[in-house]
ZALUMMAR-352375 format. One line per field, with one value per residue (C-alpha): residue number from 1; residue in one letter; x negated, y, z. Coordinates in steps of 0.25 Angstrom, whole numbers, plus 5000, padded with zeros to 4 digits. Layout:
# ZALUMMAR-352375
i: c(NUM  ...)
aa: c(A  ...)
east: c(X  ...)
north: c(Y  ...)
up: c(Z  ...)
***
This chain:
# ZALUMMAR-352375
i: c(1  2  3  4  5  6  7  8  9  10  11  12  13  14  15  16  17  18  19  20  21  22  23  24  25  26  27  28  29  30  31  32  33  34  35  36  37  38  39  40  41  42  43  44  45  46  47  48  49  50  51  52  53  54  55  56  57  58  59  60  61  62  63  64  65  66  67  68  69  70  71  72  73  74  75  76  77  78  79  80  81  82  83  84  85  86  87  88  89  90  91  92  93  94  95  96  97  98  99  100  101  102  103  104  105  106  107  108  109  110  111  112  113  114  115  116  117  118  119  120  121  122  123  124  125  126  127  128  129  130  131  132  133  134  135  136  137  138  139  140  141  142  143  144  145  146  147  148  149  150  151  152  153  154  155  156  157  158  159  160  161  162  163  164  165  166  167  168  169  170  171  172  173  174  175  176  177  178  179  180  181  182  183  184  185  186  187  188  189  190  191  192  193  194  195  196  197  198  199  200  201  202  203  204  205  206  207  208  209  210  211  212  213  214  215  216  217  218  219  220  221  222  223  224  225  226  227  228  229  230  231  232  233  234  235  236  237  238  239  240  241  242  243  244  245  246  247  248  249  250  251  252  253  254  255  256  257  258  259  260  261  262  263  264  265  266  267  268  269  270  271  272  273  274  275  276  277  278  279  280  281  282  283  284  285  286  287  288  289  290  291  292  293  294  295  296  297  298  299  300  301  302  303  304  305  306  307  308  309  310  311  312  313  314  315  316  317  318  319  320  321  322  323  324  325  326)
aa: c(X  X  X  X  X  X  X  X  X  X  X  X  X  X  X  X  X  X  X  X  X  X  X  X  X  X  X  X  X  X  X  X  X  X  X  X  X  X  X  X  X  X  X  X  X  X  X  X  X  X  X  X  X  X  X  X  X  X  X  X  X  X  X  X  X  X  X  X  X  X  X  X  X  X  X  X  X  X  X  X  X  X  X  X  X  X  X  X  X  X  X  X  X  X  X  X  X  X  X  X  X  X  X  X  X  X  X  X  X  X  X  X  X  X  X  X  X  X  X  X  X  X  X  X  X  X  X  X  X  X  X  X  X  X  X  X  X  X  X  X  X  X  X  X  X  X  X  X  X  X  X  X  X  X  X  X  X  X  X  X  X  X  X  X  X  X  X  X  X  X  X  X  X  X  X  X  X  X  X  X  X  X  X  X  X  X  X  X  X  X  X  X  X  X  X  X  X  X  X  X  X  X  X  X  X  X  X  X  X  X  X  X  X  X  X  X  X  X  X  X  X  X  X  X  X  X  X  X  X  X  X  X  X  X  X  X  X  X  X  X  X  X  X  X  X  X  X  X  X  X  X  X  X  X  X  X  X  X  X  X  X  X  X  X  X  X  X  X  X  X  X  X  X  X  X  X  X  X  X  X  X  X  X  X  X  X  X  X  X  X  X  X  X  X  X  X  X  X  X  X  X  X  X  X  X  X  X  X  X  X  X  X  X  X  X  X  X  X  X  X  X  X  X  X  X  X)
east: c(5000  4996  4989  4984  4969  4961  4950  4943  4944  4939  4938  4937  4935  4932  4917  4922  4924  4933  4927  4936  4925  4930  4943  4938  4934  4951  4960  4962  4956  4941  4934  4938  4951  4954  4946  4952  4967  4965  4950  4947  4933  4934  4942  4937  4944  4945  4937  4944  4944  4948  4961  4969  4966  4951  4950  4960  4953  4939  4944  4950  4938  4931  4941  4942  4926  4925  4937  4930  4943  4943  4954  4960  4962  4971  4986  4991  4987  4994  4990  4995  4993  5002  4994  4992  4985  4999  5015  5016  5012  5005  4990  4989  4990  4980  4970  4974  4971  4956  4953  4960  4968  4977  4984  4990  5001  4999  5007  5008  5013  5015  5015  5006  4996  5001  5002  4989  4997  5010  5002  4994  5006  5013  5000  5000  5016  5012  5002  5010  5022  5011  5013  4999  4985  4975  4981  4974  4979  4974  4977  4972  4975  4968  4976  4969  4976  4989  4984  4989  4973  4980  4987  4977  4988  4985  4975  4963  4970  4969  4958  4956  4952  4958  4956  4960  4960  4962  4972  4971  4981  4974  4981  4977  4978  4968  4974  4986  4995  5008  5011  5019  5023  5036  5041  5050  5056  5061  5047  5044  5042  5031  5022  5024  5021  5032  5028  5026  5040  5051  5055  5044  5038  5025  5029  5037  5025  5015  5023  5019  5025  5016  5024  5012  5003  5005  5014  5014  5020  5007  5012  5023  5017  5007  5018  5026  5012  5004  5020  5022  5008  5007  5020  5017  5005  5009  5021  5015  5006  5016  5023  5010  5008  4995  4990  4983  4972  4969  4966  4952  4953  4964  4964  4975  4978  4969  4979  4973  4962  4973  4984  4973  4970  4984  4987  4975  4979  4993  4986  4977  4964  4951  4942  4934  4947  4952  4944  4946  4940  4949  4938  4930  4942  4955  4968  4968  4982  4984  4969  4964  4967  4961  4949  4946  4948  4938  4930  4930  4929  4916  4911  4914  4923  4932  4929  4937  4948  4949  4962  4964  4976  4980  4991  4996  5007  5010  5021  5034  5032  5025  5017  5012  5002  4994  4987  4976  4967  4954)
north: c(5000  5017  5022  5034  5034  5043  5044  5058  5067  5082  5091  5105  5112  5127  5130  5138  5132  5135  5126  5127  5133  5145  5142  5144  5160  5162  5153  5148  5134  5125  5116  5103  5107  5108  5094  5086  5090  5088  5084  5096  5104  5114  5117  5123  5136  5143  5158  5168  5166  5150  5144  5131  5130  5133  5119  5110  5115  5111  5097  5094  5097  5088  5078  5078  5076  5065  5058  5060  5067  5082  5091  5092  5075  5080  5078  5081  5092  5089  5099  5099  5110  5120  5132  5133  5146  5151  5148  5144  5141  5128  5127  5115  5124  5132  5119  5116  5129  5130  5114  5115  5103  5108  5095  5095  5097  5103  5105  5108  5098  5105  5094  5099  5090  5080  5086  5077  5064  5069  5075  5062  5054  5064  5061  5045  5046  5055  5045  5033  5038  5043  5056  5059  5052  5061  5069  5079  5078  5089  5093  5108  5119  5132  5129  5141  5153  5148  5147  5154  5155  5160  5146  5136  5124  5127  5134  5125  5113  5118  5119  5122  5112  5103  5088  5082  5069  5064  5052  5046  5035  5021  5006  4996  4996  5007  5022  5027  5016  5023  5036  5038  5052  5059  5071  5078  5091  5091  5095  5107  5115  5109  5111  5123  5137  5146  5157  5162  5151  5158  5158  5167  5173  5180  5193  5186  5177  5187  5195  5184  5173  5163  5160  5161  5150  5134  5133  5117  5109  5101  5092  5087  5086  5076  5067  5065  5064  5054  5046  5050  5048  5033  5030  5034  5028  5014  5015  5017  5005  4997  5000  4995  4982  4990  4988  4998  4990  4991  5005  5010  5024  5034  5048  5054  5070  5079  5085  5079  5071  5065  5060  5054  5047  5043  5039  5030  5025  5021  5013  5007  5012  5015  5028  5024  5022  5035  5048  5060  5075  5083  5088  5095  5102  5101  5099  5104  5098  5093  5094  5086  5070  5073  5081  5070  5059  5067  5066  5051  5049  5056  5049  5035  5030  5026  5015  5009  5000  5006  5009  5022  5031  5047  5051  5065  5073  5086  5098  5095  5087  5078  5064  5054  5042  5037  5024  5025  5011  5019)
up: c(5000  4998  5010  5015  5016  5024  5016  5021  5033  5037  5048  5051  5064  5068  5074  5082  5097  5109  5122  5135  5141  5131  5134  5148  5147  5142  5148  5163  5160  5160  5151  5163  5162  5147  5146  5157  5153  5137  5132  5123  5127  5114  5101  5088  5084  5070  5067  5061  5047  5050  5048  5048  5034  5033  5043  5034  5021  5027  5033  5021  5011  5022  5022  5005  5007  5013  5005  4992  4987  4980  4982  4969  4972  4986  4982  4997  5008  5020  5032  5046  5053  5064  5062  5047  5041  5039  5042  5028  5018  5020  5026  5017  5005  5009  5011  4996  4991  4998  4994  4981  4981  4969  4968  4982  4989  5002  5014  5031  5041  5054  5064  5075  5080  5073  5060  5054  5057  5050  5039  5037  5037  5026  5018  5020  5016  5002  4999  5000  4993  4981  4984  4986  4986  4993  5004  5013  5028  5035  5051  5052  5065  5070  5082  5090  5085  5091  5104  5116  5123  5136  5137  5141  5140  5124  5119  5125  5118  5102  5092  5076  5065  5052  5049  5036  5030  5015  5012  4999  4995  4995  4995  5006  5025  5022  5027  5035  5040  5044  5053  5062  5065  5073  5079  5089  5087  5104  5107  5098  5109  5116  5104  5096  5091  5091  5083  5069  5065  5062  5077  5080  5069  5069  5076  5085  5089  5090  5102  5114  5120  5114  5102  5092  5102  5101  5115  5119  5131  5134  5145  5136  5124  5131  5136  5121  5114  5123  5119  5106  5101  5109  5101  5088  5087  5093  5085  5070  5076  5075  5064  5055  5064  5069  5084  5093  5094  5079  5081  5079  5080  5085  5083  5090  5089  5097  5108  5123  5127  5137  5126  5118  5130  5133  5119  5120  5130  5123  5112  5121  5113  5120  5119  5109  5099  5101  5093  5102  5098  5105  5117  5103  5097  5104  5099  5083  5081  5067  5065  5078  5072  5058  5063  5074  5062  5054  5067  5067  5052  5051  5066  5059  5070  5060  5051  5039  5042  5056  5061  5066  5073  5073  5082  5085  5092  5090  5092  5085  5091  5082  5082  5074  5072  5060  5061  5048  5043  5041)
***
């Protein structure tokens, strides 16, 4: 049968870097208590001049690289992203334009965190239609410039950066198995930004109230995402007759040192099994899993015909899992 191979991935991070012990000299917190409670010791933040597409163009042209493939080849650009350059239109066209992919198609998903999962499942779905045969997945943020850095519950958590990956169609096990991926609109407003929709548009965000920052409920989103991850990824699992104990890798969405440990701990896999770069640049939403895939790729802790696993949650609220035969 027509899968979707991973067949090159890229990365792409600001230089600049915010430690907590910078995050010391403005906010009421330390570098013990931002490590014990979440894992992250610094998070890279865009210059002026540096924007969600300037990363998702550079991980791209490395992810293209390394697949062997040229940008006119591209016949699908799927971006996820929450803070794109602009409201609309979409961040992806923009990525098109500066690669020159003049065959594609391009478009945004906006799934928060999980956004790389959904987007990857998009592009797995277009390929095995026929819809497409190289795709470009890409998972970008500048995450920074819709922090509130008075609130330490938020602002020490997020960083800047892009992954990308390119699926070619191929026949065989090889590629993406399935995905599973779900939602539940009751909980939009644990995760959100209020401003600059048509609720609150840009005048009206500016004026105060925190509507143009991220605002999150963080003690329940860690209750429905330790659960809803656990279950998505047991669940598509079973679906494809795999076992946990088949899994090689996991490479869960970079929100908390303590959920991955917690969803470990779910699927009964070891320290080792699971690729964790959240203390180096904290949580980059739709960004974190494909940066931290790129990561691993390059690091040759994946090898071929190894089974490995992303799973993410996100504001929706939004989750998913994607078992992948390297």
């Amino acid at each position: 049968m027509m899968r979707a191979k991973i067949t090159g991935t890229g990365a792409a991070v600001p230089e600049k870097v915010l430690t907590n012990f910078d995050l010391e000299k403005i906010i009421d917190t330390s570098d013990e208590w931002i490590v014990s409670r979440t894992g992250i010791r610094e998070r890279r933040i865009a210059s002026e001049g540096e924007f969600t597409s300037t990363f998702a163009t550079q991980a791209a042209e490395r992810a293209m690289a390394m697949a062997g493939v040229t940008a006119d080849q591209i016949d699908l650009i799927v971006l996820a992203t929450i803070t794109g350059d602009y409201p609309w239109p979409a961040t992806a066209c923009i990525v098109q334009s500066n690669i020159k992919a003049v065959n594609a198609v391009a478009f945004d998903v906006s799934a928060a965190c999980s956004g790389f999962v959904y987007a990857l499942t998009i592009a797995d779905r277009f390929i095995r239609s026929g819809g497409a045969k190289k795709a470009l997945v890409i998972g970008a943020e500048v995450l920074t410039r819709i922090m509130d850095y008075t609130d330490r519950n938020t602002c020490l958590l997020f960083g800047d950066g892009a992954g990308a990956v390119v699926v070619e169609a191929v026949e065989g096990e090889i590629g993406i198995y399935d995905s599973l991926i779900k939602s539940d609109g009751n909980y939009v407003d644990l995760l959100y930004q209020p401003g600059y929709g048509n609720r609150y548009p840009g005048a009206k965000a500016k004026a105060g109230d925190h509507l143009a920052y991220l605002n999150m409920q963080g003690n329940e989103i860690f209750k429905l995402a330790v659960r809803n991850m656990g279950e998505a990824a047991t669940n598509v699992l079973e679906m494809n007759g795999l076992q946990e104990s088949e899994l090689s890798l996991l490479i869960p969405h970079q929100a908390n040192k303590r959920i991955i440990d917690a969803i470990a701990k779910r699927l009964s896999l070891p320290e080792e099994k699971v690729y964790i770069n959240l203390e180096r640049f904290g949580n980059t939403s739709a960004a974190s899993i494909p940066i931290a895939l790129d990561e691993a790729n390059r690091a040759n802790k994946i090898a071929k015909g190894d089974l490995i696993m992303f799973v993410a949650f996100g504001g929706g609220l939004t989750w998913g899992a994607v078992p992948v035969r390297w």
